[in-house]
Structure formats: C-alpha cells, structure tokens
VMD Tcl script that draws the C-alpha trace (Angstrom):
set ca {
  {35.82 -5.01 -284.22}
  {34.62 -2.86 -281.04}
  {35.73 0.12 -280.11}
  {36.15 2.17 -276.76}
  {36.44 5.68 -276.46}
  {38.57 6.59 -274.00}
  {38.19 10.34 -273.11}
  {40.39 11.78 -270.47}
  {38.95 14.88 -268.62}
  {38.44 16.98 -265.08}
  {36.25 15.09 -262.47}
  {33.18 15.81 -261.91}
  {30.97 15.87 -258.44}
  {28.71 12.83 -260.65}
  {32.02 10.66 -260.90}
  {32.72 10.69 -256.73}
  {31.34 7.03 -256.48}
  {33.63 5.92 -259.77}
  {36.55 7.23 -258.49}
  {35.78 5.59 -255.13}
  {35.70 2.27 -256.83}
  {38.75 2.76 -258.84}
  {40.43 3.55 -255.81}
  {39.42 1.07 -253.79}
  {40.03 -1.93 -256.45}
  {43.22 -0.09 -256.72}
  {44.54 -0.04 -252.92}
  {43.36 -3.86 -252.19}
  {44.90 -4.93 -255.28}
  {48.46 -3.62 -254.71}
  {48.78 -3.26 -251.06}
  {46.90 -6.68 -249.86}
  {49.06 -8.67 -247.68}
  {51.52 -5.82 -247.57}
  {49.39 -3.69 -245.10}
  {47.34 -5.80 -242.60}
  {43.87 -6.52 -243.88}
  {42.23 -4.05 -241.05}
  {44.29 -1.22 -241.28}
  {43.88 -1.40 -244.75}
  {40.63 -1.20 -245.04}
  {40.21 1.89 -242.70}
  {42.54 3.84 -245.16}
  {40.39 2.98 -248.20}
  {36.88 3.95 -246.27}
  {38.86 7.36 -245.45}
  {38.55 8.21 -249.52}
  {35.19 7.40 -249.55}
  {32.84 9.10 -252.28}
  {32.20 11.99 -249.92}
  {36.16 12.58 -249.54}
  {36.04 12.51 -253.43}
  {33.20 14.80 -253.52}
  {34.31 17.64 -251.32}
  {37.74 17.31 -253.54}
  {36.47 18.12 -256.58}
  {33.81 21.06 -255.07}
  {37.40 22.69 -253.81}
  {38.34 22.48 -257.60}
  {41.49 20.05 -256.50}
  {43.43 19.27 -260.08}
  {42.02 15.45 -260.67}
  {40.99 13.93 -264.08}
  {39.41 10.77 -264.71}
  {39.74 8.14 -267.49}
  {36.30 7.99 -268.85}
  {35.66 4.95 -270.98}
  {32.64 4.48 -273.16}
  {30.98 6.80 -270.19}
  {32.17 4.13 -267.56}
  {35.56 5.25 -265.14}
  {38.54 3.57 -265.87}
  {40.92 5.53 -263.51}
  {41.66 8.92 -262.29}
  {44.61 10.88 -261.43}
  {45.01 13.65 -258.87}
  {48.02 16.22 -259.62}
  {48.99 19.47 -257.95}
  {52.23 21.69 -257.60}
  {55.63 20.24 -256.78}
  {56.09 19.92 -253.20}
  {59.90 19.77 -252.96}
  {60.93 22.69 -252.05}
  {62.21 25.15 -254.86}
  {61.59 22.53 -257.66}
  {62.67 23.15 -260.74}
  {60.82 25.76 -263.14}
  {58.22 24.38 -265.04}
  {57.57 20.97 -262.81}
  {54.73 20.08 -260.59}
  {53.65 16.21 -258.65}
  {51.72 13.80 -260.13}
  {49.89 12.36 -256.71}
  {48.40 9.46 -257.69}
  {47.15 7.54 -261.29}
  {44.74 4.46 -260.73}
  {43.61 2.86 -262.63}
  {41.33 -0.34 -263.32}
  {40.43 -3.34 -265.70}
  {40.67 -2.05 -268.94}
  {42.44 1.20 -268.10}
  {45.64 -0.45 -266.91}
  {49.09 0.65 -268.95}
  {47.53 3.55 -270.48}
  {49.11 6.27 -268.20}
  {50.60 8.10 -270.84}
  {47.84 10.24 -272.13}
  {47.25 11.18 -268.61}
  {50.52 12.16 -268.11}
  {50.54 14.40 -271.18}
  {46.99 15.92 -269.79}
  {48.86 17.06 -266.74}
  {51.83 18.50 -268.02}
  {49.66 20.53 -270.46}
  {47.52 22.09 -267.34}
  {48.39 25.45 -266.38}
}
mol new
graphics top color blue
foreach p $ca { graphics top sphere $p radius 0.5 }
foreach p [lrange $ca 0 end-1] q [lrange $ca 1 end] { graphics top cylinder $p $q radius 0.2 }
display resetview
C-alpha cells in the first residue's frame, strides 16, 4: 500500500510557481463558462507567481498543502473583515486545492484557527 505525506505548513518564496498552478487549475475549473473565457483568464494571469511571491516576502498568513514535497493546495487567511467581529474570529480568504488534495480542508482549517 502507498503512502502520501501530507504536511500542511507556511508558504514559502520556492512554492510561488505551485501555488500559481493550484490556483490557476482551481479558477478554470470552477468558474469556466460562468465568467467569459477572456476575462477569465486576465484574472488568473493577475496571481501570477510574482503576485504569489511578493505575498509571501510581506509575510501575508498563507499555508500550503505539501504532498510528498509536491503542492496540493494552499490557503490564504487573515483577520476578520466585518467590522467588530466577534472575539476570537478571523477570514479564511481562500482554500484551493487540486487532484489529490481535494476534500481535505479540514486540517487546514484547524491550522488557521490555531495561528495567533
């Protein structure tokens, strides 16, 4: 029987061209033929690896789902944005994942709550 190890940990500037992937699989494959096929496309290029890079040099909250040493998904997190949320909450701004990664949110979930 084989066996992946998933690990689940902060981004780093090497996994900017993973996370582009993911995220990229991940817009065509739920918004195609919802958004027009241009316009589309110009908001994936805009997260390009650069856009990834620069967010994880400003130390932006996002983890990726690191499987066997090959990126699964990613999710980017922050504060709440509604104004005077509850104590205690924050926003979970995105979770992608791909392939093998899909329904295994959870743990990622339960990463982000436990961050400071």
């Amino acid at each position: 029987m084989a066996e992946t190890l998933i690990t689940i940990r902060d981004a780093r500037e090497m996994d900017a061209e993973a996370i582009a992937e993911v995220h990229d699989a991940a817009w065509r494959h739920a918004y195609r033929g919802i958004i027009p096929g241009r316009e589309l496309e110009r908001m994936i290029a805009r997260r390009g690896p650069s856009w990834w890079r620069s967010a994880i040099q400003r130390r932006s909250r996002l983890m990726v789902l690191d499987f066997d040493d090959a990126i699964g998904g990613y999710a980017s997190y922050g504060r709440n944005r509604v104004p005077a949320p509850p104590r205690g909450t924050g926003s979970r701004a995105a979770v992608r994942v791909s392939g093998a990664g899909r329904g295994r949110s959870h743990p990622v979930d339960r990463r982000i709550r436990a961050d400071p």
